[in-house]
C-alpha positions in Angstrom: -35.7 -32.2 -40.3 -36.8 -29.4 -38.4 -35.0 -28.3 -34.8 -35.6 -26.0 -32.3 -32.4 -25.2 -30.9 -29.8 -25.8 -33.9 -29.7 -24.6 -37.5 -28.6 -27.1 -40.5 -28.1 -26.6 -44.0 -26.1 -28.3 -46.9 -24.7 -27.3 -49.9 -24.6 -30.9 -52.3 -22.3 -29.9 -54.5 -19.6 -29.0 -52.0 -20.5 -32.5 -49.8 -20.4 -29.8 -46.6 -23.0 -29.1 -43.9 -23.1 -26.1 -41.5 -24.8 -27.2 -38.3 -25.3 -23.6 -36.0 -25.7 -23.5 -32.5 -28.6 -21.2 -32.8 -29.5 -20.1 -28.8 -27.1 -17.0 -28.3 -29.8 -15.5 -26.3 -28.9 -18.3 -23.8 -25.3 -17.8 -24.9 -25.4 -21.1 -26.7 -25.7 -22.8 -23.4 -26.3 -27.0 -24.3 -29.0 -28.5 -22.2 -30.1 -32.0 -22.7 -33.1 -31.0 -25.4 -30.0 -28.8 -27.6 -27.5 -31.6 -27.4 -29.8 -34.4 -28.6 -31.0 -32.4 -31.4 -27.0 -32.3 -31.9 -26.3 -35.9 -31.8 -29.9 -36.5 -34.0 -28.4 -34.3 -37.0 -25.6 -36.4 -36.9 -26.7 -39.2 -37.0 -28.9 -38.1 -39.9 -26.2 -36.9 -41.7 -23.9 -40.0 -41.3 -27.1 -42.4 -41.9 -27.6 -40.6 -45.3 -24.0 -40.6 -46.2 -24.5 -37.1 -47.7 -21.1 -35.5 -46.4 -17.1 -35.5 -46.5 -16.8 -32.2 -44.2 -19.2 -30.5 -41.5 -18.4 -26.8 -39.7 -20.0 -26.4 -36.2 -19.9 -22.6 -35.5 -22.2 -20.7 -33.3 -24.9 -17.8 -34.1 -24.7 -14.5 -31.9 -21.0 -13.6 -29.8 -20.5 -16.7 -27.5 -19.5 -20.1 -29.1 -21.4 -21.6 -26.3 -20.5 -20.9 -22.4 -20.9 -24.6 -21.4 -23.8 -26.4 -19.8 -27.2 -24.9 -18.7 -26.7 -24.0 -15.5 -30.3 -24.3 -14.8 -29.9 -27.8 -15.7 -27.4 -28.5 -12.9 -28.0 -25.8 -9.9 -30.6 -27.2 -7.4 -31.1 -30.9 -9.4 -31.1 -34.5 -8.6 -27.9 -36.5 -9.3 -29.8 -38.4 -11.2 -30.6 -35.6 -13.6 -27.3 -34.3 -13.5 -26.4 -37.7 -14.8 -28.7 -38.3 -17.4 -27.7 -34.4 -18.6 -24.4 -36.0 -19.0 -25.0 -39.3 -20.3 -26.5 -37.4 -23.2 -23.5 -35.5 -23.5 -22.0 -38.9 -24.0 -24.2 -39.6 -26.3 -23.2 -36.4 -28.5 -19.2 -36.7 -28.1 -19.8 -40.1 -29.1 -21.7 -39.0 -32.5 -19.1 -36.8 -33.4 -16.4 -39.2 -32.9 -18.2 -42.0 -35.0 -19.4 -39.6 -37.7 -17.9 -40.8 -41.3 -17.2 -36.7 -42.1 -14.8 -34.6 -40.6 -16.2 -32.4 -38.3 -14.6 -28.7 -38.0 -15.7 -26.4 -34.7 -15.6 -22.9 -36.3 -15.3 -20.5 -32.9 -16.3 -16.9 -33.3 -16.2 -16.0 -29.9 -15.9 -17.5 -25.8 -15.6 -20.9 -26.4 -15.5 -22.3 -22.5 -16.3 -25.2 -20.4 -18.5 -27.6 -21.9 -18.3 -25.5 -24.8 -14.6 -26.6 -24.9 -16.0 -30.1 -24.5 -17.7 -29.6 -27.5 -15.3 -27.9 -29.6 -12.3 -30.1 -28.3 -14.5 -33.4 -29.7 -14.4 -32.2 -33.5 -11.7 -33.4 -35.4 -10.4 -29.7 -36.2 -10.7 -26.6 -35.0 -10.8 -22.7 -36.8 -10.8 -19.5 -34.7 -11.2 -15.9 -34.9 -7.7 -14.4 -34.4 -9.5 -11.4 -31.6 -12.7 -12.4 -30.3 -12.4 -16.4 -29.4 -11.2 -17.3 -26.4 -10.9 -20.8 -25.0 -10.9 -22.2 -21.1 -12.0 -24.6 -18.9 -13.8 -22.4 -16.1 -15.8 -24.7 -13.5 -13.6 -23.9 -10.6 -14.6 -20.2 -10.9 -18.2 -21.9 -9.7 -16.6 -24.8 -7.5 -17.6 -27.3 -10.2 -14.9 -28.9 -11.4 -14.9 -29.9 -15.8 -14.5 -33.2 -15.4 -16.1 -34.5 -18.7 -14.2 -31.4 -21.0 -10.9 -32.9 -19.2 -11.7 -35.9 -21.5 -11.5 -34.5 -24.7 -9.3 -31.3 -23.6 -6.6 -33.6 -21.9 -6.6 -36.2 -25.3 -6.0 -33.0 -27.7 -3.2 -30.6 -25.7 -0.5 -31.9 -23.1 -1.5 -33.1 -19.6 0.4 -30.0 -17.7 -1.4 -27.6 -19.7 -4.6 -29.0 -19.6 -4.0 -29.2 -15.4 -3.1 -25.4 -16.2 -6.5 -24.6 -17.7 -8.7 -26.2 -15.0 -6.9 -24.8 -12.4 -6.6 -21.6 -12.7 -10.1 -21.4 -15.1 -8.4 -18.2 -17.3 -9.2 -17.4 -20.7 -6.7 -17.9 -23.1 -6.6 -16.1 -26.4 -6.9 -18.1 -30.0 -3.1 -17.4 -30.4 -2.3 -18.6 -27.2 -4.3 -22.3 -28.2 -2.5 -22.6 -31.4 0.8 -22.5 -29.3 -0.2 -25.6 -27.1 -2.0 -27.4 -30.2 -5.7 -26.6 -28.8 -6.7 -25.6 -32.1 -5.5 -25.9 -36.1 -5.3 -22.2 -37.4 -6.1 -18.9 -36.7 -8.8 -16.6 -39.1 -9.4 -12.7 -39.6 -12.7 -12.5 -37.3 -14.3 -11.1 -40.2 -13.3 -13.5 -42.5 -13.4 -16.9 -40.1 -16.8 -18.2 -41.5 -15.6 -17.6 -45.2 -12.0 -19.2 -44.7 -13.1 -22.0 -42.7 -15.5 -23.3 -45.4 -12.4 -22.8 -47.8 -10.5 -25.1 -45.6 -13.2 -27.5 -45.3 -13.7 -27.3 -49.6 -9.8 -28.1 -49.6 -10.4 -31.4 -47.4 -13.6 -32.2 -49.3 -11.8 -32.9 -52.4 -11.0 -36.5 -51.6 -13.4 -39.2 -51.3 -15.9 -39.6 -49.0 -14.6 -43.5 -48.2 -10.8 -41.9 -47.6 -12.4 -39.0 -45.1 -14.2 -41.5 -43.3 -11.2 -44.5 -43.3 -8.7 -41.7 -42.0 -10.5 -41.0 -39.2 -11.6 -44.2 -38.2 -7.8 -45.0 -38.0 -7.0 -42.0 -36.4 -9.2 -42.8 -33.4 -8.6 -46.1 -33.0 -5.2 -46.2 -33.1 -4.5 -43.8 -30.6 -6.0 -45.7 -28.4 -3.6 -49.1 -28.4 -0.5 -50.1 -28.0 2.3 -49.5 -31.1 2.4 -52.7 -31.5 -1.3 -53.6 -32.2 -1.3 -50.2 -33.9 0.5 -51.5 -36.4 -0.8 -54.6 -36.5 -4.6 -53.0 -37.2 -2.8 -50.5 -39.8 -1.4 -53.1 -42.1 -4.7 -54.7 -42.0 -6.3 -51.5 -43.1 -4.1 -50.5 -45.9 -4.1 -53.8 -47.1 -8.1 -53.2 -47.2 -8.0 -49.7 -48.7 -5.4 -51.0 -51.2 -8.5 -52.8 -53.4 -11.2 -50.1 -52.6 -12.7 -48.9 -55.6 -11.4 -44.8 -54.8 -7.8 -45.9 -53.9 -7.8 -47.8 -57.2 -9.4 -44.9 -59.2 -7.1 -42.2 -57.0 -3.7 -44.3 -58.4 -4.8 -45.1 -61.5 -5.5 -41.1 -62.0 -2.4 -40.3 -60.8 -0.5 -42.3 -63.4 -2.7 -41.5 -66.0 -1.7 -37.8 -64.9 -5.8 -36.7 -64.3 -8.3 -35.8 -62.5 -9.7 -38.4 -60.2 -13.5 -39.4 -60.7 -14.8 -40.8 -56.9 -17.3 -43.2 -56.6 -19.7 -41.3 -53.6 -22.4 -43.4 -54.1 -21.2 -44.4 -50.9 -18.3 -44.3 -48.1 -18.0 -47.9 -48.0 
């Protein structure tokens, strides 16, 4: 599939796919057009089944500065709207995708950029150039749809902290409130973060896509029907053909041989 404002490639043998924001002219800005060519390539990707892992990262020196302004300044509500309804659309195709998605930031990584980054399932991050913030009140426009996905990864004060006074803060200052999962040489980010995502690929496609199903759904009841929906699921990935082939391998003391023909 061909896009305009995105690159994608995958290597097969690994299971991974690199999807590049690929305007850093524009500072990787997301527009409506950019972000449904987003949410299109994942849903291609999940419809084919053809991944465990997929790294977001950015071309140029900005991860992405947030929303087109042009988009917003001197628009309709209603266009406004529909810009954000498509962001929806996007958060919502990363959260449902069957891989694990990593955000791989090189650089300023703010406002709906944030958004964007904060809705993978992991993040990487150059240890000197990436810098992470929620910045709308520098413009008078408050993030209210990055508070979504900011405010459900880090604690509530320091989210508050980030919207109100709209700083910068530096890669080791997000790994200190949990913002994101490790820390990279700048020059070696790209290189380590596909190592990491190698190291998760070695499971099967069907346990990738059944932990994070879980993960997201759980955190969003109570304890009690928590549990409830997890003894139902392990009693279900108890007779799955990998869990089966992943025990029997491990008391047979060898390598496991998955069954990817699909992640059901």
């Amino acid at each position: 599939m061909a896009y305009k404002y995105i690159l994608y490639e995958e290597n097969k043998a690994d299971y991974i796919g690199i999807l590049t924001l690929n305007q850093p002219e524009k500072r990787n800005a997301l527009g409506r057009a950019a972000e449904e060519e987003i949410t299109a390539c994942l849903h291609d990707a999940a419809q084919r089944e053809s991944l465990k892992v997929l790294i977001l990262r950015a071309a140029g020196d900005v991860f992405c500065a947030g929303h087109d302004r042009a988009e917003i300044l001197n628009r309709p509500a209603s266009d406004i709207r529909r810009l954000f309804h498509t962001s929806f659309n996007m958060m919502t195709a990363l959260r449902s995708a069957p891989f694990c998605v990593i955000a791989e930031v090189q650089g300023v990584c703010m406002a709906g950029g944030l958004h964007l980054a904060s809705g993978c399932d992991l993040i990487t991050a150059g240890k000197e150039k990436s810098k992470f913030g929620m910045t709308g009140l520098v413009y008078s426009y408050n993030c209210s749809t990055p508070t979504i996905a900011v405010s459900r990864a880090i604690p509530q004060k320091k989210c508050f902290e980030m919207l109100m006074t709209a700083n910068l803060y530096t890669a080791e200052e997000a790994l200190g409130f949990n913002l994101i999962n490790k820390i990279f040489p700048d020059e070696k980010l790209h290189e380590m973060t596909y190592a990491w995502a190698k190291e998760i690929a070695k499971t099967s496609k069907y346990a990738i896509y059944t932990a994070k199903k879980v993960f997201y759904a759980q955190v969003e009841m109570t304890e009690w029907q928590a549990y409830q929906y997890a003894i139902e699921m392990m009693a279900l990935e108890g007779v799955s053909v990998n869990a089966i082939e992943g025990f029997t391998a491990f008391l047979g003391k060898r390598k496991p041989e998955w069954d990817e023909s699909s992640i059901f």
